[in-house]
Backbone as JSON, one array per atom type, in Angstrom:
{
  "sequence": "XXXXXXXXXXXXXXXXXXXXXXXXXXXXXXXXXXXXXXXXXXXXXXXXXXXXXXXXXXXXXXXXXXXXXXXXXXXXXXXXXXXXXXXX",
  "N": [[87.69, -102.05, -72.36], [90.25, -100.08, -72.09], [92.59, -98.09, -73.83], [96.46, -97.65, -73.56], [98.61, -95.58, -73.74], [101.49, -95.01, -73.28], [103.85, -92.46, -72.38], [107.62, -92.32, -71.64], [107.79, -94.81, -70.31], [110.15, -96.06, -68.8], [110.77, -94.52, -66.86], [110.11, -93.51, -63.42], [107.73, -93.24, -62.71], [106.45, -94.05, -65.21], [106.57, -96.54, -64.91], [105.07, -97.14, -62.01], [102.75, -96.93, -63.0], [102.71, -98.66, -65.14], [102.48, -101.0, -62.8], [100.23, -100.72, -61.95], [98.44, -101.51, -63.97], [99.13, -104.19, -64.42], [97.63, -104.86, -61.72], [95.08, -104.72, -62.99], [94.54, -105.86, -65.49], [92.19, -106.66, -67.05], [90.82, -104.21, -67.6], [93.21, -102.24, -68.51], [95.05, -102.1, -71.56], [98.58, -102.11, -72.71], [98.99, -100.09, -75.15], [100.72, -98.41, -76.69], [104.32, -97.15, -75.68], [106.87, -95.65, -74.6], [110.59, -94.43, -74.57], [113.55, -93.35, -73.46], [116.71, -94.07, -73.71], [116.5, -95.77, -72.03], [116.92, -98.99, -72.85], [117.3, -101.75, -71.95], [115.2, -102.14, -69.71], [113.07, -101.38, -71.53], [112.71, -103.46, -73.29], [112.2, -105.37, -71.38], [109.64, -104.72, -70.83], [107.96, -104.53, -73.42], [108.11, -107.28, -73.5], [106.5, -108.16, -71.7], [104.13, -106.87, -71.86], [103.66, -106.18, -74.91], [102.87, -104.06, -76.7], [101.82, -101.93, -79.28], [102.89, -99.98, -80.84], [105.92, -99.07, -80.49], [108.27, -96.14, -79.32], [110.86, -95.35, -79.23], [113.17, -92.44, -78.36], [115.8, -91.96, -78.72], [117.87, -92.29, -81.38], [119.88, -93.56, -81.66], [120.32, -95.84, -80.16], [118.92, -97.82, -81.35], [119.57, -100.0, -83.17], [120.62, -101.8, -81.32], [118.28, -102.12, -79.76], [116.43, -103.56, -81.88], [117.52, -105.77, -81.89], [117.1, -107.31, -79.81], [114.56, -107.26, -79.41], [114.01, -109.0, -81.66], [114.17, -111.32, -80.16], [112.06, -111.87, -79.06], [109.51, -113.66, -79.79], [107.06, -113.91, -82.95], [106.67, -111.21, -82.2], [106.24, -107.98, -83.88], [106.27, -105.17, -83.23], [105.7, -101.82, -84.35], [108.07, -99.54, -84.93], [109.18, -96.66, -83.95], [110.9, -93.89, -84.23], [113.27, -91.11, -82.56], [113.02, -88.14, -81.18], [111.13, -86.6, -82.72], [109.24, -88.58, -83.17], [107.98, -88.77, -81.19], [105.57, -86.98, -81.05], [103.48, -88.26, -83.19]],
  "CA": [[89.12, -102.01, -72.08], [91.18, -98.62, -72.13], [94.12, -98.34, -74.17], [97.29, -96.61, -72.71], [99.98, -95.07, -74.7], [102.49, -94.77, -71.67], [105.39, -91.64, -72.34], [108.06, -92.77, -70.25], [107.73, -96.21, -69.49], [110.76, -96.92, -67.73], [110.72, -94.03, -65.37], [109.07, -94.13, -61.98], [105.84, -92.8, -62.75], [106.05, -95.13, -66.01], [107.17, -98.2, -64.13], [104.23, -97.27, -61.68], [101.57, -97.26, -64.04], [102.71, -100.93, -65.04], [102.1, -101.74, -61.8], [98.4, -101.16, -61.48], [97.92, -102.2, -65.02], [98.8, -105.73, -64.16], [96.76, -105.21, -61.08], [93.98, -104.62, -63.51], [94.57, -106.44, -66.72], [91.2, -106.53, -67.51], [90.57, -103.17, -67.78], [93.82, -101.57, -69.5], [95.72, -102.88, -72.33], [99.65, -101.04, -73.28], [98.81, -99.62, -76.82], [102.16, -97.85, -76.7], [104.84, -97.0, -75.05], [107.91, -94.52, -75.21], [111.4, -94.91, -73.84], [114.81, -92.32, -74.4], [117.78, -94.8, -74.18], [117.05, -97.5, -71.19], [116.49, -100.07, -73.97], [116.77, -103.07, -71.67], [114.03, -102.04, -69.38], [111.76, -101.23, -72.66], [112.31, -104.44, -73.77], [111.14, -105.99, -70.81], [107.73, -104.31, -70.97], [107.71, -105.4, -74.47], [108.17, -108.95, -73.71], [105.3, -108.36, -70.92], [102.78, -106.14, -72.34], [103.68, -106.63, -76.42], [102.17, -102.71, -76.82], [101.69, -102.26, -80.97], [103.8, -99.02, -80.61], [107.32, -98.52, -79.54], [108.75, -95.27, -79.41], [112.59, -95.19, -79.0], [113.78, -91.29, -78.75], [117.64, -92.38, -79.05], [117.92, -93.41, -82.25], [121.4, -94.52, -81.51], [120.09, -97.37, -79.16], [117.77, -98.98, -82.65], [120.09, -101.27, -83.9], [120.58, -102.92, -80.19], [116.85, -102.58, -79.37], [116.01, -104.36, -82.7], [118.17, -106.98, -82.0], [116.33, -107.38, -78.5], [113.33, -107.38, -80.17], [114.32, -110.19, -82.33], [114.52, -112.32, -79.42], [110.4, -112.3, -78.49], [108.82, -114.72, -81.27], [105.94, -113.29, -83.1], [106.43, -110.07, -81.75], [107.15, -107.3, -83.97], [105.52, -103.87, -83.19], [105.91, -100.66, -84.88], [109.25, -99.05, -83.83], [109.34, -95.26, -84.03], [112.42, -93.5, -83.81], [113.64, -89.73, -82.62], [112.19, -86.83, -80.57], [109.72, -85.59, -83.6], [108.06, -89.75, -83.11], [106.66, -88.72, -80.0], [104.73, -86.64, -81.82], [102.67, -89.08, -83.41]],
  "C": [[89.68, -100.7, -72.62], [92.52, -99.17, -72.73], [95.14, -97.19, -73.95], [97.97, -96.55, -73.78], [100.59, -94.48, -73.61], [104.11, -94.2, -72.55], [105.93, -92.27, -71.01], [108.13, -93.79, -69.65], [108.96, -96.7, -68.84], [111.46, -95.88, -66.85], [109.86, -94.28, -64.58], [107.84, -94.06, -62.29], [105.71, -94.11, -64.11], [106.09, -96.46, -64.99], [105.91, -98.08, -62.73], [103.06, -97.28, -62.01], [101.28, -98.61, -64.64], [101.94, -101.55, -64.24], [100.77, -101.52, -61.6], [97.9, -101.45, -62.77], [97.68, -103.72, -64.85], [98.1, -105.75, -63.37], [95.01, -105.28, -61.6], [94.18, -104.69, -65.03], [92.92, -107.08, -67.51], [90.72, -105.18, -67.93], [91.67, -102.16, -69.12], [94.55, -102.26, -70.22], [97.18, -101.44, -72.89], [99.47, -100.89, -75.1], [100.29, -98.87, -77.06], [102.93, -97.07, -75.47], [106.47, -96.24, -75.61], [109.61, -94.74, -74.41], [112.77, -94.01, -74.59], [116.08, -93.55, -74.57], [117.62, -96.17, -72.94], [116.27, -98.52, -72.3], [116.51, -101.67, -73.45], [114.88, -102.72, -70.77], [112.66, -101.77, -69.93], [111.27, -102.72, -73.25], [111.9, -105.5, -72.96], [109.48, -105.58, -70.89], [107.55, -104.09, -72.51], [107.04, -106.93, -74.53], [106.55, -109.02, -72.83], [103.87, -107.99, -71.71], [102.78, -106.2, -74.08], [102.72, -105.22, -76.74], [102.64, -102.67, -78.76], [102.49, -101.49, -81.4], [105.0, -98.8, -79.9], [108.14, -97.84, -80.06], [110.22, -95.1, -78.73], [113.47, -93.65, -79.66], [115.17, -91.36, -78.93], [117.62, -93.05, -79.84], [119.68, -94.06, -82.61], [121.38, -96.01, -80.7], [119.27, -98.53, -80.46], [118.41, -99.71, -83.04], [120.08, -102.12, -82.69], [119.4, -103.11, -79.68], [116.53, -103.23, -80.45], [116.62, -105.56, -82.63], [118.02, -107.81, -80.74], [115.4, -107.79, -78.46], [113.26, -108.66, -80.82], [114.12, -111.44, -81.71], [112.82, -112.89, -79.0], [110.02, -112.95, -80.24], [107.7, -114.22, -81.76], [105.63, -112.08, -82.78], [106.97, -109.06, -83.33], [106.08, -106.05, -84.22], [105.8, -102.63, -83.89], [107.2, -99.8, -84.26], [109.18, -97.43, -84.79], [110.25, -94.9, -83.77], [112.84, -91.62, -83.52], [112.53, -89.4, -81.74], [110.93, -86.79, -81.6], [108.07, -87.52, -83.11], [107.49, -89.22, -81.68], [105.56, -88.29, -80.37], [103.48, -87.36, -82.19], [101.72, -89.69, -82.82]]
}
C-alpha cells in the first residue's frame, strides 16, 4: 500500500486524486493532506480518509476546523498550521 500526502486536497486536481483513491482503496492510503482555507471540504476528506496529517495554511480557519474535527469520534490527527507547515 502507497501512502499519499495530497497538497491541495480540495482543489480539482486534489479532489481528483480522491477519486481514484477510492477507486483503489487497496492500493493507496491518505497519509496527509493540505488545505489553505476551504475548511469544510477538508473536513470532509477527514471524516472519509482520517489521513494522520492535516495541514491547514490559514491559520485563521484553526479554531473552526478544530471544532469540526471535534465532531469525528476517535479521530484526532496531527494539525499543522501556516505556510512554513507545508514544509514538513
Amino acid at each position: 500500500m502507497r501512502k499519499i500526502a495530497l497538497l491541495g486536497g480540495t482543489g480539482s486536481i486534489g479532489l481528483s486524486t480522491l477519486k481514484v483513491m477510492r477507486l483503489h482503496p487497496d492500493k493507496y492510503r491518505l497519509f496527509g493532506v493540505s488545505a489553505h482555507q476551504q475548511i469544510a471540504p477538508l473536513f470532509e476528506i477527514c471524516k472519509e480518509f482520517r489521513p494522520s496529517i492535516v495541514v491547514l495554511s490559514d491559520p485563521s480557519r484553526c479554531a473552526d476546523f478544530q471544532k469540526m474535527l471535534g465532531g469525528i469520534g476517535g479521530y484526532e490527527p496531527e494539525l499543522l498550521l501556516g505556510q512554513s507547515a507545508l514544509n514538513e
